[in-house]
N, C-alpha and C positions, 0 to 999 in steps of 0.2 A: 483561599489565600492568595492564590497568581489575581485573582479577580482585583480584592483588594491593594497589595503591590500597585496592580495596572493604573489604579487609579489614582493610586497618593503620587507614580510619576508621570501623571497627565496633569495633575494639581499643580505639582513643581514645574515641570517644563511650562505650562499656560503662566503660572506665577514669574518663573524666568523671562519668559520672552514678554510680558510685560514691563519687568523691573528695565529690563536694557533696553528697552523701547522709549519708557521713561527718560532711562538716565543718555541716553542717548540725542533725545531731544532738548532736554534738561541743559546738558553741556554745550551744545549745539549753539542754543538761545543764550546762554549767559555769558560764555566764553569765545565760544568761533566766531558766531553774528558778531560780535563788537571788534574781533580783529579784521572780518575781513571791511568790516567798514572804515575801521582806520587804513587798512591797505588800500581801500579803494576799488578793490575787483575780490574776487571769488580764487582767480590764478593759483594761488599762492596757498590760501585755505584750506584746499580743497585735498591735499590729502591729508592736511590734519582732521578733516572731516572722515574722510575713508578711514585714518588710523582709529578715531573714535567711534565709529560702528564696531570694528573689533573690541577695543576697550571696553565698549559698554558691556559686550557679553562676558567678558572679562570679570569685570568686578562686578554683576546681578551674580557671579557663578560665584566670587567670593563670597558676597554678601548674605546669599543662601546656602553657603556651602558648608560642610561638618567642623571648616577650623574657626572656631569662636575668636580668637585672638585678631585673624587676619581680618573674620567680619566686619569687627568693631574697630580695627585699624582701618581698612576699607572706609567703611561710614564714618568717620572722622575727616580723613583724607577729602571723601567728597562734599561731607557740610564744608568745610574751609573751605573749598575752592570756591563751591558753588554759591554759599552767604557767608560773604565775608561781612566784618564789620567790628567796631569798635566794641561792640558790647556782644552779653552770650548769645547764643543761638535760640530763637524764644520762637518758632514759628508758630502760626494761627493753627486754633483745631484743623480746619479742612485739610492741612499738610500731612496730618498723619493719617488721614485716607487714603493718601498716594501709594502708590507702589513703592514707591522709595521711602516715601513716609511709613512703611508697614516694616518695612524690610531695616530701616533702623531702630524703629519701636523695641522691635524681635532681638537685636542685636545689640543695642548698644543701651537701649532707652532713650530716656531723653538727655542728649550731650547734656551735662553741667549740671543739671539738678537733682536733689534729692526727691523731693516732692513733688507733684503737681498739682492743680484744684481738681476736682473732681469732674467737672468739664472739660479738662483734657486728658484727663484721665479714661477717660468716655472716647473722646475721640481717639488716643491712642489704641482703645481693645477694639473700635468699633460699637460701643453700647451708648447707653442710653446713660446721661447724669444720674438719672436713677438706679438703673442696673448696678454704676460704680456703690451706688450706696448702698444696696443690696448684699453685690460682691463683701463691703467694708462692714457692714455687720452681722452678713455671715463668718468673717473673719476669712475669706478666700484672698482679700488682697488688704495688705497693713494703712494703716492711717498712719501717716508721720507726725512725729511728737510736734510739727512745726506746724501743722494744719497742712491738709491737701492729704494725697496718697502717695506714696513710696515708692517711686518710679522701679527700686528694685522689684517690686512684688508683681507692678506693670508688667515686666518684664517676663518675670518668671511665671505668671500665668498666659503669657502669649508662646512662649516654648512649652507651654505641658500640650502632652497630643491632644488632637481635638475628642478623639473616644471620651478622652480623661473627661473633658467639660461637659459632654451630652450624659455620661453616669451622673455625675454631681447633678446635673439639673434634673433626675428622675428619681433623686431620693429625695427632695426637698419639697 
């Protein structure tokens, strides 16, 4: 049992210090790089840089952490900052490979939508457009009545433990 423990928080901390490595560059690139380039020097940037290495660790710790509310506030907070724009937040599949992209998958879903196609659907668990289809008539994750798949169901099979997933794939 200690053996297991050890490992689900060596999963986490390796997961953590990715996520804020991530979001840490992530903020860096989209937001400090364009001020300190309107500033003209670094001078000035540079401890909003410093303050955002702590922030990063900051919110990976929300963002994985046990209060769902804050998560999904968290991940909110940081799509808006980070892609702003007139219309919803629509990123390509390979965005929810990211570390950030996994860690809002898990948390929030996908901001705005009900559904997805089943190609991003795939990219949000990590599987294959097939597997989604599999998942969907095993009945393991919902098709919405709209076509596509049910970002709730996305969701709630990226929170079941992973034990849960590797039993279902040994009865089937």
């Amino acid at each position: 049992m200690a053996q297991v423990l050890a490992i689900v928080r060596q999963v986490s901390t390796r997961e953590h210090v990715a996520l804020a490595s991530e979001l840490a560059e992530l903020v860096g690139r989209r937001i400090v790089d364009p001020l300190e380039i309107l500033f003209g020097s670094d001078e000035q940037v540079e401890p909003v840089r410093a303050r955002l290495r702590i922030e990063a660790e900051v919110w990976a710790a929300q963002l994985l952490g046990p209060d769902e509310s804050l998560a999904v506030r968290t991940a909110a907070r940081l799509v808006a900052a980070l892609f702003p724009g007139d219309g919803p937040f629509d990123p390509p599949d390979e965005w929810w490979r990211t570390a950030f992209g996994r860690a809002v998958a898990r948390r929030a879903g996908h901001p705005g939508k009900e559904a997805v196609p089943f190609a991003t659907a795939g990219a949000m668990l990590g599987i294959t457009r097939q597997g989604v289809h599999d998942l969907v008539k095993r009945a393991k994750l919902d098709r919405h009545p709209g076509g596509g798949v049910s970002t709730r169901s996305i969701r709630e099979r990226l929170n079941q433990p992973q034990e849960h997933h590797a039993a279902r794939r040994h009865h089937h």
